[in-house]
C-alpha positions in Angstrom: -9.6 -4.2 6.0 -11.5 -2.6 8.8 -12.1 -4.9 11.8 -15.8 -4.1 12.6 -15.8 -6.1 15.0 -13.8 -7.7 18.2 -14.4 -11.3 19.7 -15.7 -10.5 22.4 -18.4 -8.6 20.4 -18.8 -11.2 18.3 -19.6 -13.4 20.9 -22.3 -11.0 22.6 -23.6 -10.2 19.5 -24.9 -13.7 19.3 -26.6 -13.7 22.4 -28.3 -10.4 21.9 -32.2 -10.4 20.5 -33.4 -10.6 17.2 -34.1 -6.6 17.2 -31.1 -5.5 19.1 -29.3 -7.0 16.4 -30.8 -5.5 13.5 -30.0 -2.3 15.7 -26.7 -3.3 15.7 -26.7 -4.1 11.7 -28.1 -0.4 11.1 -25.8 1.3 12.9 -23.1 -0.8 11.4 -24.2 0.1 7.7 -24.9 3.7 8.9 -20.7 3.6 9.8 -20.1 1.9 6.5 -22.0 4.3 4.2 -20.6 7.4 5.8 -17.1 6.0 5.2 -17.6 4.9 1.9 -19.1 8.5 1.1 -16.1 10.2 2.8 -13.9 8.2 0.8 -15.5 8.6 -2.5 -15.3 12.5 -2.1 -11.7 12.5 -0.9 -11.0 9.8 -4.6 -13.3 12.5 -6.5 -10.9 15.6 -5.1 -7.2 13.5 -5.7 -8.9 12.7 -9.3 -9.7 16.4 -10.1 -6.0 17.6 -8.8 -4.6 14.8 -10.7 -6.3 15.6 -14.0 -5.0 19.1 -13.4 -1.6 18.8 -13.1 -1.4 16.2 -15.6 -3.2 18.9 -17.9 -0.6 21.4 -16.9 2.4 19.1 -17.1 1.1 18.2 -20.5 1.2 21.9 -21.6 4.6 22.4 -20.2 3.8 24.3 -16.8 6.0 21.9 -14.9 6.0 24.3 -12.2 2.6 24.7 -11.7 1.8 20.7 -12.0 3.5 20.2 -8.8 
């Protein structure tokens, strides 16, 4: 779990106005979505690798699956 944020942020996030903390809301989903993309690119490359060598395992390139 990511720890977005810390108690002392917590605790001025509260006291902060109404449209600083929609600014803080944006950036925080702006963090979010760029991680989740990152991560869905790096699970799309290990699933293409992985197809690969299970393709070439399957054929009996042993060798060349690792």
């Amino acid at each position: 779990m990511i720890s977005w944020f810390s108690t002392s942020r917590i605790r001025a996030y509260v006291k902060l106005s109404t449209k600083k903390q929609n600014k803080v809301k944006l950036g925080i989903d702006q963090r979010y979505s760029e991680q989740r993309s990152v991560l869905e690119s790096r699970l799309a490359t290990a699933r293409a690798c992985a197809k690969r060598a299970h393709r070439l395992y399957t054929r009996g390139k042993k060798e060349k699956s690792k």
